[in-house]
C-alpha positions as CSV (number, residue, x, y, z in Angstrom):
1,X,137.3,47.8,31.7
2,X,137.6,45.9,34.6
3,X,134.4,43.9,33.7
4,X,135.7,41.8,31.1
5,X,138.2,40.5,33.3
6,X,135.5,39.0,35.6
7,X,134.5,34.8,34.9
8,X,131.5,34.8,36.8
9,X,128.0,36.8,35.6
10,X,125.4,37.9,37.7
11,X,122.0,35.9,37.3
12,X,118.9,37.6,38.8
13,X,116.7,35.6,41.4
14,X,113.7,35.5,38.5
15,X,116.1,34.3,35.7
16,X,114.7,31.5,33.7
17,X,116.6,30.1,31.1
18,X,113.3,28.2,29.2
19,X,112.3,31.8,28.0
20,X,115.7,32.1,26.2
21,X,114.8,31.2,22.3
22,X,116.4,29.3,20.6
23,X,118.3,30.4,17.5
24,X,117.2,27.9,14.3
25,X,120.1,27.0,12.2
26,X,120.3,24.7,9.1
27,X,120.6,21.4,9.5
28,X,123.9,21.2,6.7
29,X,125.2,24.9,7.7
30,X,129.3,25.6,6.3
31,X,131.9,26.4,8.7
32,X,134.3,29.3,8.0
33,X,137.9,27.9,9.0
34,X,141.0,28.5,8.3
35,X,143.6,26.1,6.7
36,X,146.2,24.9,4.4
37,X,146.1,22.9,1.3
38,X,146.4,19.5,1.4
39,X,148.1,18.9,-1.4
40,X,149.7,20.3,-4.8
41,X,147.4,21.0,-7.2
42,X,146.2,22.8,-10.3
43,X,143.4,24.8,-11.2
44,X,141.0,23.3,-14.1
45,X,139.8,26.9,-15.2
46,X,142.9,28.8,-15.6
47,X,145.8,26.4,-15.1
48,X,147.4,28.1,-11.7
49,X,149.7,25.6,-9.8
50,X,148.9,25.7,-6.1
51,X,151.6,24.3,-4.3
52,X,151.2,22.1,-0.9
53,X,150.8,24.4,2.5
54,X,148.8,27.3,0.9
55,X,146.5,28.9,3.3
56,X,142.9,29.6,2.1
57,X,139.8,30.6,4.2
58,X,137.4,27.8,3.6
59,X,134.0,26.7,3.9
60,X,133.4,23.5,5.5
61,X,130.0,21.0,5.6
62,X,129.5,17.3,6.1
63,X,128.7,15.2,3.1
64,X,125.5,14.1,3.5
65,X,125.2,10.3,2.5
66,X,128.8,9.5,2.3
67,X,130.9,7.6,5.5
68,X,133.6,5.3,5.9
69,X,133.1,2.9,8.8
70,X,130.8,5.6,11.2
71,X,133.6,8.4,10.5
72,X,132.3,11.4,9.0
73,X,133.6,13.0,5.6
74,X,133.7,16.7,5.2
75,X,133.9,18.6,2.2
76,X,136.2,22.1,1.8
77,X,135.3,24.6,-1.1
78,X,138.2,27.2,-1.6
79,X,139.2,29.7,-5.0
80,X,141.6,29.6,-7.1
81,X,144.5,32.6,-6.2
82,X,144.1,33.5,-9.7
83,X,140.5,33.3,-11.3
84,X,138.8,32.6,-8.2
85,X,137.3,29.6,-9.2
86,X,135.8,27.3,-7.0
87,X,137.4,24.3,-5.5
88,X,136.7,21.5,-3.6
89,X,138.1,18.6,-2.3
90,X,136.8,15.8,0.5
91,X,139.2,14.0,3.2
92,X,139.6,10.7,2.5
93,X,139.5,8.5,6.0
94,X,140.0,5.2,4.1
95,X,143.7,6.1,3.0
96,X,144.0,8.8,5.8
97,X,144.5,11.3,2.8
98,X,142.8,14.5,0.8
99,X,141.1,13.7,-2.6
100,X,140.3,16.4,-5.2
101,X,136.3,16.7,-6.3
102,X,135.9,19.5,-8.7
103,X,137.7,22.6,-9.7
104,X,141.1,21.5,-9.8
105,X,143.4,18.3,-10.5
106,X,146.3,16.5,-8.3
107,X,149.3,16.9,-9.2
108,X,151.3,13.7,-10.2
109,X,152.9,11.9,-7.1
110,X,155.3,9.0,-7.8
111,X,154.9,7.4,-4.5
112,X,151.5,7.5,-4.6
113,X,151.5,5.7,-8.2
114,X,154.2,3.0,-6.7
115,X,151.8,2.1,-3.9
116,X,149.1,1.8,-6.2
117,X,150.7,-0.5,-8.4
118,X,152.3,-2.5,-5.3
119,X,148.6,-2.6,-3.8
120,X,147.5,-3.8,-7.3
121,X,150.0,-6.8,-7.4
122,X,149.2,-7.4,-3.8
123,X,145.1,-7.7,-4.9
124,X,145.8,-9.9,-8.0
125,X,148.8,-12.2,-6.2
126,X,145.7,-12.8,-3.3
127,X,142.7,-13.2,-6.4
128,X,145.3,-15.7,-8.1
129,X,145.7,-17.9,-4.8
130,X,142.2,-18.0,-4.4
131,X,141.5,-19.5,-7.7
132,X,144.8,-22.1,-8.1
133,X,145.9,-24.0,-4.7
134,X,148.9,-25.3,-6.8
135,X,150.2,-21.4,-7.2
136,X,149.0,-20.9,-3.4
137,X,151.6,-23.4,-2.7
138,X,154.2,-22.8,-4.4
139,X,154.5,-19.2,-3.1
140,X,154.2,-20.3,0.3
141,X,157.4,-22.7,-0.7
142,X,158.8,-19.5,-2.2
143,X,158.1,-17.3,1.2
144,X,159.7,-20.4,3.0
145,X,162.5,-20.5,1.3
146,X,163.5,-17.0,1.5
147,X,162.6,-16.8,5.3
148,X,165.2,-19.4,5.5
149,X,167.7,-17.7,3.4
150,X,167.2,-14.8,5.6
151,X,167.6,-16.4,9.0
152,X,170.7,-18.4,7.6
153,X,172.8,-14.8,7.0
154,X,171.5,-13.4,9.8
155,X,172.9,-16.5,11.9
156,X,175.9,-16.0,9.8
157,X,176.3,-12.1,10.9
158,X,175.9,-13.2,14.5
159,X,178.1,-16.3,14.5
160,X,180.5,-13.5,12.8
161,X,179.8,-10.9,15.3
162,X,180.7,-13.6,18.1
163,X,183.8,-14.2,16.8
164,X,184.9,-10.8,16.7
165,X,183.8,-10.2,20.2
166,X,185.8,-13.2,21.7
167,X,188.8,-12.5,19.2
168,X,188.8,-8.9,20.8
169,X,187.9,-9.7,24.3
170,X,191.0,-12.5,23.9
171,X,193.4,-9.2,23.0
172,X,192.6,-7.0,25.6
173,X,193.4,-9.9,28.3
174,X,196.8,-11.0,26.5
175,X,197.8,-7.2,26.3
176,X,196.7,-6.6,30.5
177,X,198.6,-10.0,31.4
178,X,201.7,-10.0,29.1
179,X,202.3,-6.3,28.8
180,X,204.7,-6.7,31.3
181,X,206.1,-9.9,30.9
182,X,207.3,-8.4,27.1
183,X,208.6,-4.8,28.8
184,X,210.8,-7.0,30.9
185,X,212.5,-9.0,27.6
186,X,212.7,-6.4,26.0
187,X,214.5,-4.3,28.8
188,X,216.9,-7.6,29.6
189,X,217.9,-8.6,25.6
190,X,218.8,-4.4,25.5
191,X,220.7,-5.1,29.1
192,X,222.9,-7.7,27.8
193,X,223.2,-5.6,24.2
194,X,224.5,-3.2,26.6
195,X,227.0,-5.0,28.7
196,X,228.5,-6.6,25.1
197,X,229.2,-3.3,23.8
198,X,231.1,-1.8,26.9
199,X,233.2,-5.7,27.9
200,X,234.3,-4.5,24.0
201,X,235.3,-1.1,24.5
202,X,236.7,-2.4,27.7
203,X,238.9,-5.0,26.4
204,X,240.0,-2.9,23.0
205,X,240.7,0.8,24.9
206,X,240.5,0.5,28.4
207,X,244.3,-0.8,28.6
208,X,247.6,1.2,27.8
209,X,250.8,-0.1,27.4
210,X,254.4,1.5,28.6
211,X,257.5,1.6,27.9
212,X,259.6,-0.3,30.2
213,X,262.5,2.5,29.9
214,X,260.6,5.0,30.9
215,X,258.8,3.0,34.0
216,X,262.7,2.6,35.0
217,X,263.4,-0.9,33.6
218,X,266.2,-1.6,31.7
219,X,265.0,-2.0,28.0
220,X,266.7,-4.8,27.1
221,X,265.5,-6.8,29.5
222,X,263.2,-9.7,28.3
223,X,260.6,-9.1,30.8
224,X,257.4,-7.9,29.3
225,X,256.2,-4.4,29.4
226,X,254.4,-3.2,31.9
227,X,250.2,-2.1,31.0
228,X,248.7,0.3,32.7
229,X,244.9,-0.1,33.4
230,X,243.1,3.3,33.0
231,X,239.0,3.8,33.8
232,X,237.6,6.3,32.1
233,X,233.8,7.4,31.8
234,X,232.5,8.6,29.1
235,X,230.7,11.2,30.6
236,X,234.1,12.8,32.6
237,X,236.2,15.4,31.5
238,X,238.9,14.2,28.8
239,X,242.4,14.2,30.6
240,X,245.3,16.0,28.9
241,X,247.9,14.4,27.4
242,X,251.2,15.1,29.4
243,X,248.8,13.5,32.6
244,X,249.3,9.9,30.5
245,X,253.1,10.3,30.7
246,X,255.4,8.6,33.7
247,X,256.6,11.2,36.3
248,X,260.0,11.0,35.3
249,X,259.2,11.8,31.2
250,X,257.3,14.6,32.5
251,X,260.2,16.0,34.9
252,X,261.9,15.3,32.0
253,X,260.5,17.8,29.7
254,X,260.2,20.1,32.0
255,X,263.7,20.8,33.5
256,X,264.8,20.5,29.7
257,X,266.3,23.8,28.6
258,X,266.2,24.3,24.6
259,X,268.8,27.4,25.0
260,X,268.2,31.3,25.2
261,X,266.8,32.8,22.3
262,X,269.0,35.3,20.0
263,X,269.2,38.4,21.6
264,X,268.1,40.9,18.7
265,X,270.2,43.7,17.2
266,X,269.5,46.7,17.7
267,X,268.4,48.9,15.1
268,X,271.2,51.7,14.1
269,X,269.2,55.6,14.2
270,X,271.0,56.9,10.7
271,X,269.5,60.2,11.7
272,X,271.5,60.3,14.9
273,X,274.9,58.8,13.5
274,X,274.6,61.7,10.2
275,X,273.8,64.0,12.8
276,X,270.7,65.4,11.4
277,X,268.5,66.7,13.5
278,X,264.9,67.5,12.2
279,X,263.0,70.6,13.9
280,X,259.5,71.4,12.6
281,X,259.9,71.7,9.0
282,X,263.7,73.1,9.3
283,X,266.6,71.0,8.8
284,X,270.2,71.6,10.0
285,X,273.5,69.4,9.1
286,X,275.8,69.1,11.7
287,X,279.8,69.3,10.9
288,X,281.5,66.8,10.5
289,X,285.2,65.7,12.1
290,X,287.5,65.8,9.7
C-alpha cells in the first residue's frame, strides 16, 4: 500500500530505455472524452430534441485536410439518446462556434439569423461602395452627420450636467453661510411678535381701578379715582378674590354679623305626653288626671 504513495521509481544500474518498444498507433486514432453538447439540436433519424448542455461520451479525431488559419478542426461523433444514431458535428474556429455535420439539425436561433442578416448588409453596403464612389460618399456624409448629431447631445448632457452641478454646489454654500443669518430673523420678527402681544395684555388687564370710597376718599370729591397697578404672571398661582379688596372692605365683611340663626323647636315626644309607654310587644295606658 505504501508503494503507490512513492514519486520516485527505482531504475537498475543496466537499465536502457532504447530497448523499450515502441507502441504503433494510427496516425488519425479517436479520443474517448467526455463533454456536453454544444448546442440544441434534433435528431434526423427519429426526431429527439437534444437540448444544449447534454453530456455524451464522444469520440474525437482531427479532420484531416480542413484548417482555419494553422488552427486545427476536430470532429465529435455522439448517438442519439433515443435511436442511437450517429452524430457528428465539427468546431467552427472562424465564428468561435459548433456546426452540425450529419445526423442531426440546429435548432433555429434568432440571434444567430439577425447577425447573419446584419453581416449580409454589412458585405453588400461594403460591395456597393466599391462599385459607386458617389454612394461611398454620400454615406461617409451620412456617418458624418450623425457623429455630429451625436457629439452635439452629448455636449448638451454635459453642459446640462454642469449646470446642475454649479446650481447644487451654489445651494449647499447659501444654506452653510445664511443658515444662520435666517435663524436669527426669524427668532427677532417672533421677539418683537412677542413683546406686542404682552405691552397689549399689559395695557388692557394689567391695571385695576378703585373706588375712591373705599380707598378712604370722600366720593364726591372730583379728584379721580385711584388705579391700582397689579403684576401678575401667568405662570403663578391665581389670587383669590377677597385678596383684590381694600383692607378696610375686607375688615368690613368680616366683623359684619348677619344675626343668630333661629333656634329650632323642639320636637314634642306624643308617646311621653299620652303617657304610653311601649315594652316589648306589650302596651300599657297610663291614667289620666282628671
Amino acid at each position: 500500500m505504501s508503494e503507490r504513495k512513492v514519486l520516485n521509481k527505482y531504475f537498475p544500474p543496466d537499465f536502457d530505455p532504447a530497448l523499450i518498444p515502441r507502441r504503433k498507433q494510427p496516425k488519425n486514432s479517436q479520443q474517448v472524452v467526455r463533454l456536453m453538447a454544444p448546442f440544441s439540436m434534433r435528431c434526423n433519424t427519429c426526431g429527439e430534441y437534444i437540448y444544449k448542455g447534454k453530456k455524451f461520451n464522444a469520440r474525437k479525431e482531427t479532420v484531416e485536410g480542413e484548417d482555419y488559419y494553422g488552427i486545427k478542426i476536430f470532429r465529435f461523433y455522439i448517438k442519439c439518446t433515443l435511436c442511437s444514431a450517429e452524430i457528428t458535428f465539427k468546431t467552427d474556429p472562424k465564428n468561435t462556434d459548433y456546426s452540425a455535420e450529419h445526423g442531426a439539425s440546429r435548432n433555429f436561433e434568432p440571434w444567430r439569423e439577425e447577425r447573419a442578416v446584419e453581416e449580409e448588409d454589412r458585405l453588400a453596403k461594403l460591395e456597393e461602395e466599391e462599385n459607386n464612389p458617389m454612394k461611398a460618399l454620400e454615406n461617409r456624409t451620412v456617418n458624418s452627420k450623425r457623429e455630429m448629431d451625436i457629439l452635439d447631445a452629448l455636449q448638451d448632457i454635459r453642459a446640462r450636467n454642469a449646470r446642475n452641478e454649479r446650481v447644487g454646489q451654489s445651494v449647499d454654500l447659501m444654506e452653510r453661510i445664511g443658515v444662520e443669518e435666517i435663524e436669527t430673523e426669524e427668532d427677532r420678527e417672533r421677539r418683537r411678535q412677542e413683546e406686542e402681544d404682552e405691552k397689549l395684555v399689559r395695557e388692557v388687564f394689567a391695571k385695576i381701578p378703585v373706588d375712591s370710597a373705599g380707598s378712604g376718599g370722600s366720593a364726591e370729591s372730583d379728584t379721580p379715582a385711584p388705579v391700582v397697578t397689579m403684576k401678575r404672571k401667568a405662570e403663578g398661582v391665581e389670587p383669590e378674590l377677597k385678596n383684590l379688596l381694600p383692607e378696610d372692605t375686607r375688615a368690613l365683611i368680616s366683623s359684619k354679623s348677619f344675626g343668630a340663626p333661629p333656634a329650632k323647636k323642639k320636637k314634642t315626644d306624643m308617646k311621653n305626653s299620652l303617657g304610653i309607654k311601649i315594652k316589648g310587644k306589650t302596651v300599657a295606658k297610663a291614667k289620666v288626671a282628671v
